[in-house]
C-alpha positions as CSV (number, residue, x, y, z in Angstrom):
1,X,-6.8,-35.2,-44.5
2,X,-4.4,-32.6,-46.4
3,X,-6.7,-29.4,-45.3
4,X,-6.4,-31.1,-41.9
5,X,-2.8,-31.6,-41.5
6,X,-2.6,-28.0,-43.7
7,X,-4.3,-26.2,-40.5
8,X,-2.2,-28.0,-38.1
9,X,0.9,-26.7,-39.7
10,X,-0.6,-23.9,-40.3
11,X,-1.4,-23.7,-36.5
12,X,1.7,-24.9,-35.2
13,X,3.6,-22.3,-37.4
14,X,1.6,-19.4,-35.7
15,X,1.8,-20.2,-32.3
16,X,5.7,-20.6,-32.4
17,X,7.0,-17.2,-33.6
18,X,4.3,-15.8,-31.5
19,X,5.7,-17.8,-28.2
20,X,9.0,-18.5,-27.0
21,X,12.4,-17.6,-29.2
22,X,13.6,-21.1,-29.2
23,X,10.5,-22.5,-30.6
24,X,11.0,-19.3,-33.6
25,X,15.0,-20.6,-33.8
26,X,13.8,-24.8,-34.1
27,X,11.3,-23.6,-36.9
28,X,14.7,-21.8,-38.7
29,X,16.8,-24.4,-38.4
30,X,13.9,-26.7,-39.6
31,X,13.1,-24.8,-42.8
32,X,17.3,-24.5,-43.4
33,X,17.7,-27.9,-42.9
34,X,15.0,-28.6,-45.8
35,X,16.5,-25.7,-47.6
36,X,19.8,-27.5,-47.7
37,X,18.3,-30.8,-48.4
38,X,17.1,-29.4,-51.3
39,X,20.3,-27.5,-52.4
40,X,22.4,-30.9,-52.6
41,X,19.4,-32.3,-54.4
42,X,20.1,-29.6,-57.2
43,X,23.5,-30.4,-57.0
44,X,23.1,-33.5,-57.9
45,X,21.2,-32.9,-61.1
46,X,23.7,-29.7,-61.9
47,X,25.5,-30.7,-65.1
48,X,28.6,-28.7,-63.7
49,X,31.1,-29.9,-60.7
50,X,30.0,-27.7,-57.9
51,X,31.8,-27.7,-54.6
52,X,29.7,-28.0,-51.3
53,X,31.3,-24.7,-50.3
54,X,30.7,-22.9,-53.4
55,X,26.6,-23.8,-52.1
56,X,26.9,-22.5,-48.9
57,X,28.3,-19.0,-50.2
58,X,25.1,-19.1,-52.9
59,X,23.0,-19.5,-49.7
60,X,24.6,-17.2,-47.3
61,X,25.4,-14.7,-49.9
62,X,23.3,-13.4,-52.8
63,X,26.0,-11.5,-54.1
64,X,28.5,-14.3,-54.8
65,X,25.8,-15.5,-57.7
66,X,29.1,-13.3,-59.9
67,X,30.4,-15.2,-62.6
68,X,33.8,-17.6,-60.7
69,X,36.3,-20.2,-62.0
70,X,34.2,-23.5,-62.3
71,X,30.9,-22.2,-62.8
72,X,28.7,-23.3,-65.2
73,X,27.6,-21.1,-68.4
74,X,24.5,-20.1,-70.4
75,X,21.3,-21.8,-68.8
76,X,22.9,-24.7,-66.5
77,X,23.6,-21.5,-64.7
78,X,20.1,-21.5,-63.5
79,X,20.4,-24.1,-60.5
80,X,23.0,-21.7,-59.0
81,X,20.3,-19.1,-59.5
82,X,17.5,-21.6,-57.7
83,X,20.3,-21.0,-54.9
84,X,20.7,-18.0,-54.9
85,X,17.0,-17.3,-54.5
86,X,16.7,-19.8,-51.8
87,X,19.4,-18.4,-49.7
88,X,18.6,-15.0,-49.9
89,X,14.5,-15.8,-49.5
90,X,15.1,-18.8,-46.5
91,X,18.8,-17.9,-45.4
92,X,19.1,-14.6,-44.9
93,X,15.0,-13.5,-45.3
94,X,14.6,-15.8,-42.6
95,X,17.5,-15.4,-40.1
96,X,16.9,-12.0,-40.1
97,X,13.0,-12.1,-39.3
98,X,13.6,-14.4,-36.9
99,X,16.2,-12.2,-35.0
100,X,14.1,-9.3,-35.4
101,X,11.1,-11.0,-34.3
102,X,12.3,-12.0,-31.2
103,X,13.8,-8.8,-30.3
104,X,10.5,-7.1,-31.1
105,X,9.0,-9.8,-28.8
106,X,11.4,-9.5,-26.1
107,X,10.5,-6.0,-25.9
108,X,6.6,-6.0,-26.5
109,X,7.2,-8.8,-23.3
110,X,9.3,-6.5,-21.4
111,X,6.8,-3.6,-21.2
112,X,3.7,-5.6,-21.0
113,X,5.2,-7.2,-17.4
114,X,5.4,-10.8,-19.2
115,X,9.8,-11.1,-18.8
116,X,10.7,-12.9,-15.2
117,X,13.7,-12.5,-13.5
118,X,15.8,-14.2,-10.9
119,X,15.1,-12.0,-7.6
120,X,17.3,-11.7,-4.5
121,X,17.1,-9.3,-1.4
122,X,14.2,-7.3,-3.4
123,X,11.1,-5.0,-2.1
124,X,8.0,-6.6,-3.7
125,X,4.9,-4.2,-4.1
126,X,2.0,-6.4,-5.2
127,X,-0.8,-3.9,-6.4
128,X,-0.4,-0.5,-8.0
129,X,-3.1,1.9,-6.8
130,X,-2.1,5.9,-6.6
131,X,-0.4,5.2,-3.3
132,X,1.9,3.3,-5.4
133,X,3.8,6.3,-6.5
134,X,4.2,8.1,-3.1
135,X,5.7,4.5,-1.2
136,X,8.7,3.9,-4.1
137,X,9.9,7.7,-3.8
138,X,10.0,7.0,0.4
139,X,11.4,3.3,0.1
140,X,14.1,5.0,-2.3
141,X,14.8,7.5,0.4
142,X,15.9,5.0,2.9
143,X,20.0,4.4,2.7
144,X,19.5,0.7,2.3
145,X,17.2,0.2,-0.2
146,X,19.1,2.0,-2.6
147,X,20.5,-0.8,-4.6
148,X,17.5,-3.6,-3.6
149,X,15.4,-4.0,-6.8
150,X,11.5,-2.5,-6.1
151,X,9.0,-5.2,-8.0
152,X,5.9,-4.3,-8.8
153,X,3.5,-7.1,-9.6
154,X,0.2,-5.6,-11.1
155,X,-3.2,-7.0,-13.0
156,X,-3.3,-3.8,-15.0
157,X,-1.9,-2.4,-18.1
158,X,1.7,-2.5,-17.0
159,X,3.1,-0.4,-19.9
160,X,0.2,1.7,-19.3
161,X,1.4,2.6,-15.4
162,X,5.0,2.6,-16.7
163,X,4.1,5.8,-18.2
164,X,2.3,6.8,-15.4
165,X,5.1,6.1,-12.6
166,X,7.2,7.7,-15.3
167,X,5.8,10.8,-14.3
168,X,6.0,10.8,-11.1
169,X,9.5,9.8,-10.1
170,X,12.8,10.7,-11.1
171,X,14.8,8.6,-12.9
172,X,16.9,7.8,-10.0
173,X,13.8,6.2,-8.3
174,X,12.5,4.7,-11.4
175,X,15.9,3.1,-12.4
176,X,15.6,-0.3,-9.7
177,X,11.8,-0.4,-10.3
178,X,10.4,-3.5,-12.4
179,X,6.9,-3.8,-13.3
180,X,5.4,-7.3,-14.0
181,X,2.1,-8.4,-14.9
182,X,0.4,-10.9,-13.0
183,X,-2.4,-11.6,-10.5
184,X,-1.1,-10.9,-7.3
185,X,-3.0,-13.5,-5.3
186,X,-2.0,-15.9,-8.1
187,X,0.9,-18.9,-6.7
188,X,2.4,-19.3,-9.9
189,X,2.9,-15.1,-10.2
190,X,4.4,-15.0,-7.0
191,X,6.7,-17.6,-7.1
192,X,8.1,-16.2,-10.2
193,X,8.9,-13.4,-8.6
194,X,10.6,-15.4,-6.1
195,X,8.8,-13.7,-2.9
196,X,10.1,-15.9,-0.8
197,X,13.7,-14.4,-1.1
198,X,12.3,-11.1,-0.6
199,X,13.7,-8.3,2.1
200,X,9.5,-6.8,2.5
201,X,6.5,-6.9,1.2
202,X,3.8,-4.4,0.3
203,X,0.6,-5.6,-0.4
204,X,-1.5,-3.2,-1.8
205,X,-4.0,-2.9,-4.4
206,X,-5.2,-2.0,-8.4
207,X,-7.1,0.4,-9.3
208,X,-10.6,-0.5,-10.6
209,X,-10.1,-3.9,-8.8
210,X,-13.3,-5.2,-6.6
211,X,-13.0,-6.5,-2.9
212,X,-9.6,-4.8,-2.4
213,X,-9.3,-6.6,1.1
214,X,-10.3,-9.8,0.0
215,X,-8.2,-10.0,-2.6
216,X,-5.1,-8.8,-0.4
217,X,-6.0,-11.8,2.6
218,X,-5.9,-14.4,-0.4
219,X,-2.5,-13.3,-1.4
220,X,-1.1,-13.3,2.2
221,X,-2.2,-16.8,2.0
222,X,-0.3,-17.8,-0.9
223,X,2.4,-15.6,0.4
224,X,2.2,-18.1,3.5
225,X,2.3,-21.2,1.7
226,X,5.3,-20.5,-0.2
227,X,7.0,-19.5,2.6
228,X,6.3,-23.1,4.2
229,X,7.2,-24.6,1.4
230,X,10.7,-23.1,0.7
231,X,10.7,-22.9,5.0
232,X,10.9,-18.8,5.1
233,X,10.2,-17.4,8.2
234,X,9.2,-13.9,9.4
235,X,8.9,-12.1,6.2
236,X,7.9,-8.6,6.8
237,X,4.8,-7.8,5.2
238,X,3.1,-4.8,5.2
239,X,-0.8,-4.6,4.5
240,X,-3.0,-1.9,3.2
241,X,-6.7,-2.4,3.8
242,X,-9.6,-0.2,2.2
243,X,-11.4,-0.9,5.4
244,X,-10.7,-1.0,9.1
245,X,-13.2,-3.8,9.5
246,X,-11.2,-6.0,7.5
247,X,-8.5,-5.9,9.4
248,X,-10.0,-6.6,12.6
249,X,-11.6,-9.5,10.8
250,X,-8.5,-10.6,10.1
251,X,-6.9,-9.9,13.4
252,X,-9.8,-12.1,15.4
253,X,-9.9,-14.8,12.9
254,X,-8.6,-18.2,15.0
255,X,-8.7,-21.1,12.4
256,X,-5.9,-23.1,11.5
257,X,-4.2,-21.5,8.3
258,X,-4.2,-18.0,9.9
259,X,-2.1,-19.2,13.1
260,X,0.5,-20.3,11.0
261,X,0.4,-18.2,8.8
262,X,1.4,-15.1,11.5
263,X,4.3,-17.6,12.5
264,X,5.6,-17.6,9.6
265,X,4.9,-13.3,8.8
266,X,6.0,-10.6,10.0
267,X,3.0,-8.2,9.3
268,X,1.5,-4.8,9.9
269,X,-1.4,-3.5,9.0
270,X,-2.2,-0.2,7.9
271,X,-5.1,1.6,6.5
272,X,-4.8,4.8,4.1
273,X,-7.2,6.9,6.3
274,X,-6.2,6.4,10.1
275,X,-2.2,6.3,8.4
276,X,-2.9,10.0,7.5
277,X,-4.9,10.5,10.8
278,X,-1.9,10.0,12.6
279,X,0.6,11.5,10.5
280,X,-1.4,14.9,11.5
281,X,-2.2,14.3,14.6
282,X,0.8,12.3,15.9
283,X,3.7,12.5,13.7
284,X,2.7,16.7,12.8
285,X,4.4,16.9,9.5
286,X,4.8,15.1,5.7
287,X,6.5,15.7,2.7
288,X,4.6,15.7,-0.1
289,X,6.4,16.6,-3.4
290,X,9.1,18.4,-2.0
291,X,6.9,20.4,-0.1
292,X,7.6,19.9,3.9
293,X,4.0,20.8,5.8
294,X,4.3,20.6,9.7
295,X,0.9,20.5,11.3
296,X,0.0,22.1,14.6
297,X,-0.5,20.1,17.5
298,X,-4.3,19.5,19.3
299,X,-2.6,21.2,22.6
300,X,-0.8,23.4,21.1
301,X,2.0,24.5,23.5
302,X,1.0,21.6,26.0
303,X,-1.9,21.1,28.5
304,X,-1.2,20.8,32.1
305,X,-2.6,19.8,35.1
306,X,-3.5,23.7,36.4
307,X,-4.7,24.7,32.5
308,X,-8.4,25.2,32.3
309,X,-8.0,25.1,28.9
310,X,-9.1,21.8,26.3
311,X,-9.3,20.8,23.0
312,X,-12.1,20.9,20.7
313,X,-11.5,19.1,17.4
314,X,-14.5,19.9,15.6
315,X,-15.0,17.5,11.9
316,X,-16.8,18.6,9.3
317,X,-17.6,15.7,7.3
318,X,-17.9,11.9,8.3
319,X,-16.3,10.3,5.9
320,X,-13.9,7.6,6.4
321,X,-11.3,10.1,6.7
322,X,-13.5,12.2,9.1
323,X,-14.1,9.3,11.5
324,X,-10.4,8.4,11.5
325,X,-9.2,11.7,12.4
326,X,-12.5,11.5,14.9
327,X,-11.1,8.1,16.5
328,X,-7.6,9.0,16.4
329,X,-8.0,11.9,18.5
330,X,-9.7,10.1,21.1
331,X,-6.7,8.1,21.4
332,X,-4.3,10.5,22.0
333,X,-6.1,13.5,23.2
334,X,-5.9,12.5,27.7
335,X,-4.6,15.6,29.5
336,X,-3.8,15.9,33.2
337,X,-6.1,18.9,34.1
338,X,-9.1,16.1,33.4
339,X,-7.6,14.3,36.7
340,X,-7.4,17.8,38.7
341,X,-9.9,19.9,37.1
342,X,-12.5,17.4,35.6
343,X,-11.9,19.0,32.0
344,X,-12.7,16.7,29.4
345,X,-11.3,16.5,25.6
346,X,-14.2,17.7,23.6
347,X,-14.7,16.0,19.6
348,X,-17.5,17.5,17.6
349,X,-18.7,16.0,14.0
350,X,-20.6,17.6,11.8
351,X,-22.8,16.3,9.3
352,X,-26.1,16.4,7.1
353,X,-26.5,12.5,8.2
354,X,-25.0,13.2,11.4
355,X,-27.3,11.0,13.4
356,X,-26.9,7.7,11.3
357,X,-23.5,8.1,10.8
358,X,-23.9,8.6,14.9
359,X,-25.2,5.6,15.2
360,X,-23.3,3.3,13.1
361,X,-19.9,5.1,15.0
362,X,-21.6,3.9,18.3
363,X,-22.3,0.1,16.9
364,X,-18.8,-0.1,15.7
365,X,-17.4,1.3,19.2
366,X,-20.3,0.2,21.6
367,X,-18.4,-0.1,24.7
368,X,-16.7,3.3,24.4
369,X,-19.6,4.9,23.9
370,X,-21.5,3.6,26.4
371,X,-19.1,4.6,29.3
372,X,-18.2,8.2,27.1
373,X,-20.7,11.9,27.1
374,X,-22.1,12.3,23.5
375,X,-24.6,14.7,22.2
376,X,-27.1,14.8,19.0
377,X,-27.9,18.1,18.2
378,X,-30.5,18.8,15.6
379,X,-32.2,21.7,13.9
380,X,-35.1,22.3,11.7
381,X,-36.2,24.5,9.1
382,X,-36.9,27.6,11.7
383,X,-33.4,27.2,13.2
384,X,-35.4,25.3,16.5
385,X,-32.3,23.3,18.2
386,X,-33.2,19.6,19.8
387,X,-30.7,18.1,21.8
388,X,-30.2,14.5,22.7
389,X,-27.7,13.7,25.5
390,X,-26.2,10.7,26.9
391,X,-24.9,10.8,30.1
392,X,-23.0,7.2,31.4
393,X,-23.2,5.7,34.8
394,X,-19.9,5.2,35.1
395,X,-17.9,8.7,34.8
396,X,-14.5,8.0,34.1
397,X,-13.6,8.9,30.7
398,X,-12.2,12.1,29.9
399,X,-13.8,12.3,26.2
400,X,-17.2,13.6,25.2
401,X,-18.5,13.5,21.8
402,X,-20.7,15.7,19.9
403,X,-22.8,14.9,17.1
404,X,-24.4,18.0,14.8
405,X,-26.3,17.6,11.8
406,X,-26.2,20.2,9.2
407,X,-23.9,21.2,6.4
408,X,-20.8,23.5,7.2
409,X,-23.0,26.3,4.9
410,X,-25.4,26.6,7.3
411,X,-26.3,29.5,9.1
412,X,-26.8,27.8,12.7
413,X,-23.6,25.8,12.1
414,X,-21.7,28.6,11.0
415,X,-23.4,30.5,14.4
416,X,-21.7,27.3,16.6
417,X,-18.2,27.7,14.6
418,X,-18.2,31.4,16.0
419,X,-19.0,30.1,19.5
420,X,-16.6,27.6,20.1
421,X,-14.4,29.6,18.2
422,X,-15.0,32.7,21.3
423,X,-14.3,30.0,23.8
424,X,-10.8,32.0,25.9
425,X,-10.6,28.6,27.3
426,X,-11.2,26.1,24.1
427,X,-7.8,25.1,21.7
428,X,-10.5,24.6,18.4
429,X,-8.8,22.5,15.4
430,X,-11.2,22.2,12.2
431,X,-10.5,18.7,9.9
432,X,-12.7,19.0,6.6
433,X,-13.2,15.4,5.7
434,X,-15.9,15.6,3.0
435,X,-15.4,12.9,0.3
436,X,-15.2,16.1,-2.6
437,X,-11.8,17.6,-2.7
438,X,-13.4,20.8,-4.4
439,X,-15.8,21.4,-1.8
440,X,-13.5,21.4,0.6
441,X,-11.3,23.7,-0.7
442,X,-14.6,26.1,-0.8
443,X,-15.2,25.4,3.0
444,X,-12.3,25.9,4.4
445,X,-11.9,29.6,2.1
446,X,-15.1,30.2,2.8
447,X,-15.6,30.2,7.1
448,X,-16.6,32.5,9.1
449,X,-14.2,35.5,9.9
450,X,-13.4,34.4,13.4
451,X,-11.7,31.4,12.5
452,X,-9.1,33.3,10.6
453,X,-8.7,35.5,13.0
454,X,-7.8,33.4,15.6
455,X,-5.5,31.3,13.2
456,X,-7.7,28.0,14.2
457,X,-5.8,25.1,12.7
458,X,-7.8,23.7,9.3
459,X,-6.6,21.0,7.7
460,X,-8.2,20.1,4.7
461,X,-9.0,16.6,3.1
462,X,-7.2,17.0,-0.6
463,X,-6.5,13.2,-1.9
464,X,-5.3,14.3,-5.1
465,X,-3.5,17.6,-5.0
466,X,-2.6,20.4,-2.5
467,X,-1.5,22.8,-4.9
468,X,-4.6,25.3,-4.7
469,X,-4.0,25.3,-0.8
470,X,-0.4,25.5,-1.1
471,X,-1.3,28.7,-2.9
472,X,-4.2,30.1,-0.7
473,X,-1.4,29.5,2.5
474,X,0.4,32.2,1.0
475,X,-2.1,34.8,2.5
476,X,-2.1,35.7,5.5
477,X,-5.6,35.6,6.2
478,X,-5.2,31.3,5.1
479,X,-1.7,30.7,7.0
480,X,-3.6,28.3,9.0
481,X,-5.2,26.4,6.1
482,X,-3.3,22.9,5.9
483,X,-3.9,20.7,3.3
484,X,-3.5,16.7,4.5
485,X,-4.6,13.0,3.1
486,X,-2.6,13.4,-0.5
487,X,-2.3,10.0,-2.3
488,X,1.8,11.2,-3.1
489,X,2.5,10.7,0.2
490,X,0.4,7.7,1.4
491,X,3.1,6.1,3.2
492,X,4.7,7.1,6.3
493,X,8.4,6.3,6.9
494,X,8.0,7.0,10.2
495,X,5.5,4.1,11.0
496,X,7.9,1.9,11.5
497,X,9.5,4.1,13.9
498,X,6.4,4.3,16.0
499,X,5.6,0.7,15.6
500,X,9.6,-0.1,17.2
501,X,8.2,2.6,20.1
502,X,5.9,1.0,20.4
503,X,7.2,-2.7,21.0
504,X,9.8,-1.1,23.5
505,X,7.5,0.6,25.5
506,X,5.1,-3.3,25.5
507,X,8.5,-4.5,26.4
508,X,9.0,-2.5,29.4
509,X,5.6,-2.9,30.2
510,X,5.5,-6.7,30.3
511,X,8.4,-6.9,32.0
512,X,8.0,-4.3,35.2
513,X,4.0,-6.2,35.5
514,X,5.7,-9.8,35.1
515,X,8.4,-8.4,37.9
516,X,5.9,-6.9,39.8
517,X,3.6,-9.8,39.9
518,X,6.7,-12.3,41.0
519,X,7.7,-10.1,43.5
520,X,4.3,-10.3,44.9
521,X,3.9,-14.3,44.6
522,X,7.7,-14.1,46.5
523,X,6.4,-11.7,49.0
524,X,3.2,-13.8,49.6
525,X,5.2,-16.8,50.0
526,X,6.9,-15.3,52.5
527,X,4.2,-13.8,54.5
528,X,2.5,-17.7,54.4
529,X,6.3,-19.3,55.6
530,X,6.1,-16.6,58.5
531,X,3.0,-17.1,59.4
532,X,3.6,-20.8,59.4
533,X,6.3,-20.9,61.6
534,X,4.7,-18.5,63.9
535,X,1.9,-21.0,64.4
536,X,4.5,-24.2,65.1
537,X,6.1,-21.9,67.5
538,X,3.1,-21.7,69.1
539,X,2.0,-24.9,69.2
540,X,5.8,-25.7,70.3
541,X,5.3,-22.9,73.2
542,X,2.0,-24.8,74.3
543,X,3.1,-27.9,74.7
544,X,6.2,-26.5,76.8
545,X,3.7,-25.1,78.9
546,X,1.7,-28.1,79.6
547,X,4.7,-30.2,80.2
């Protein structure tokens, strides 16, 4: 029973100065309760008149134990010695370990994420992966978000990506950032962060965290629910998905919960790869540490209905990044000279796997490729060229596709480069989209001579760093060598100025078609109430003429 009740205090004692500072202050105020229990109970058995104040200043002060007027001599001094010891062991000791305790706490707390706060008008990132970095230096740049708090709520090691972040931004953009731990698809979490008072929201993700996607839908869903349940509407949120089929998953899904919740958020979704895609090919420029990198445009000076000129955008790699800039082209790449001359936009990848990665591209895009030209060129060991080509039924699109396979080192490859490259009438652009940043620099340093000599655009996959291209660009035979898809400058302030665009030109489309179609139903009612009354008059007219 005593070893029992031992471990429970023992237990009990633990937990509280490891927890909370109030539990750390009871357990003082318990212990100098019992010390001043016991005081008066010396007292009582001290020989000597002792004032309950001349107690207190034992306790609180170990140097008052001096010799004073009233105190007793020779060994009946010992109680006030018992004092002493007790104040200066349970008093002071004490008091001070607590205090120091919970300001060591408090701060172990602070830079492991565990301290909440009461939030207001705030930018909430939940997720830190290396994008993290690049979207706080561009929310920092925009006027109004200079005094909103930036929260990051993260599962990793926050003091560990304190460091990090530390690194990276200046002390300006690091002064309104506040990093908390927590799961960010975790209720509790984010209602301590009070997201539903937030200005925007960033959903993102950790590093080294599995089913990125899945992870970030689950967290829009508590997002949702706790916007119901304090009745928030139209927060913006902004999503990041690892993978463009997860968003369209997302966008097609029809139950219950997600209907709500896109009445209740205002989302967009983005994805690193096709974000990047268009910032080369649609935006033309970025600004990556300092360093402002305008890229050249597919056209170049413009396309126009009497050019018999087209572009060729030629991908060397397809990667997720190579597909992107693949698909993103097709978007925008529509000239008029198609409509009077028939000339098509021309996109070539090349790749080792070229014809399953062919294939899976035509499952994911079925229709388009149906209706669109695409080629499969192959080569074996002798340098022997097989062609596949698909031509549609239906000719009506002004984008064909190429498919090679082969590595960029390859001598019949590197024969094609110097081909299209002799094309008077072709406007080449070269994206090297391998997954290896390395190799990539070594391709694009590395083509054949034509290329440079020509200044065809290259830009260059480099995720972690440009520097090395920054560097080669300094040469005149690699001024056309562009660097593009670098994590510290993931996000693009001007995507929501090409999503407003956007809404105004749907806007104006909506309403000339809805105008259009009403002045049609108008005119057709018309045309029926004329026609009507020319057949009464008629029948009026006849039976005038029989009478």
């Amino acid at each position: 029973m005593i070893r029992r009740l031992w471990k429970t205090l023992k237990l009990g004692f633990d937990r509280s100065f490891s927890g909370a500072s109030w539990k750390q202050i009871t357990w003082l105020f318990g212990i100098l309760a019992l010390v001043l229990g016991f005081s008066l109970w010396i007292k009582s058995y001290c020989t000597a008149e002792l004032h309950d104040m001349r107690i207190l200043e034992l306790l609180l002060d170990p140097g008052s134990f001096v010799l004073q007027d009233g105190d007793p001599l020779g060994y009946e001094r010992l109680p006030l010695l018992a004092l002493t010891f007790l104040g200066a062991i349970f008093f002071t000791g004490g008091l001070i370990s607590v205090v120091s305790n919970i300001l060591t706490g408090r701060i172990a707390r602070f830079r492991q994420g565990e301290i909440r706060y009461r939030f207001d008008g705030h930018i909430v990132l939940l997720g830190a992966n290396d994008t993290a970095a690049g979207l706080i230096r561009e929310l920092h740049a925009e006027p109004e978000n200079r005094r909103r708090d930036i929260v990051l709520l993260t599962q990793s090691d926050a003091e560990a990506l304190r460091r990090k972040l530390h690194a990276e931004l200046s002390p300006a953009e690091e002064r309104r950032l506040i990093i908390l731990h927590g799961q960010r698809d975790s209720r509790e979490a984010l209602e301590k962060i009070h997201i539903h008072r937030a200005a925007r929201v960033f959903v993102l993700s950790d590093d080294g965290e599995q089913e990125h996607d899945s992870v970030s839908i689950s967290a829009l869903m508590q997002i949702s629910a706790i916007l119901d349940a304090h009745d928030r509407r139209n927060l913006p949120c902004h999503l990041s998905f690892e993978y463009q089929s997860s968003f369209q998953v997302f966008q097609l899904a029809d139950f219950e919960e997600a209907e709500r919740m896109k009445s209740r958020i205002h989302f967009s979704a983005t994805n690193f790869h096709e974000n990047w895609a268009q910032r080369v090919l649609v935006s033309g420029c970025c600004n990556c540490n300092g360093r402002h990198i305008l890229y050249p445009p597919l056209d170049r000076d413009g396309i126009r209905a009497q050019s018999d000129r087209y572009v060729h955008l030629i991908v060397v790699g397809m990667s997720r990044m190579g597909v992107a800039m693949g698909v993103t082209a097709a978007h925008i790449a529509h000239y008029p000279n198609f409509v009077t001359q028939g000339i098509r936009t021309r996109i070539t990848f090349i790749d080792p796997d070229a014809e399953r990665e062919m294939n899976f591209l035509k499952g994911r895009y079925e229709p388009l490729f149906r209706l669109s030209h695409h080629t499969l060129r192959k080569f074996d060991a002798a340098g022997s060229e097989t062609t596949s080509v698909h031509t549609p039924q239906e000719d009506f699109l002004d984008v064909e596709w190429e498919f090679v396979a082969g590595g960029i080192e390859s001598p019949h490859v590197r024969k094609l480069l110097k081909d299209w490259t002799a094309d008077e009438k072709a406007l080449p652009t070269l994206a090297i989209c391998g997954n290896s940043a390395p190799e990539n620099v070594a391709a694009a340093l590395y083509l054949p001579q034509p290329l440079y000599d020509r200044q065809v655009p290259i830009f260059v996959y480099q995720k972690e760093t440009a520097t090395i291209l920054e560097i080669a660009r300094r040469s005149s035979r690699y001024r056309s060598v562009y660097p593009f898809g670098m994590m510290c400058e993931s996000y693009d302030a001007t995507l929501k100025q090409r999503i407003r665009k956007a809404k105004r030109i749907n806007y104006v489309y909506n309403h000339f078609t809805d105008a259009k179609k009403s002045s049609e139903k108008s005119s057709g009612r018309t045309q029926r109430k004329v026609r009507l009354q020319n057949f009464r008059s008629r029948i009026r007219n006849c039976r005038l003429a029989r009478r």
